[in-house]
N, C-alpha and C positions, 0 to 999 in steps of 0.2 A: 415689038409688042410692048417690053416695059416703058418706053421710053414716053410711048401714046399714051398709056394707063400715067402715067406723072403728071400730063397736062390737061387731063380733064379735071382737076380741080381750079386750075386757074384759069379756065374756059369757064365753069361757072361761078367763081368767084367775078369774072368782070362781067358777066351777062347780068349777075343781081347787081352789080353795083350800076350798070346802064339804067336796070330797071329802077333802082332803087332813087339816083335822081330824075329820072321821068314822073318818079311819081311827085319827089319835093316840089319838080317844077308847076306841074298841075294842080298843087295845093290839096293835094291828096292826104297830106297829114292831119290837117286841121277835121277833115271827114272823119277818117279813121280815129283820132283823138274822140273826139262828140260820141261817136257809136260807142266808143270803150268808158266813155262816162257816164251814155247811158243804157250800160249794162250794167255798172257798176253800182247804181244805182235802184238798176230794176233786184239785185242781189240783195239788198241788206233792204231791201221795201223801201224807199223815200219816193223812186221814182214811179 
């Protein structure tokens, strides 16, 4: 039982990092970027 409670950190450790370049690859940053600029934006009133 301890030995399976040890590896479920590095079971989700590499499932985010699969997901995490699925997402570079898709160009998913540049999205996410934009949204958080303009939030940042709609925050202090300009946008």
């Amino acid at each position: 039982m301890k030995q399976e409670s040890r590896k479920i950190p590095f079971v989700v450790l590499v499932i985010f990092i699969i997901l995490f370049i699925i997402g570079i690859n898709i160009n998913e940053v540049s999205a996410v970027w934009e949204k958080a600029v303009q939030i940042c934006f709609n925050c202090i009133g300009i946008g």
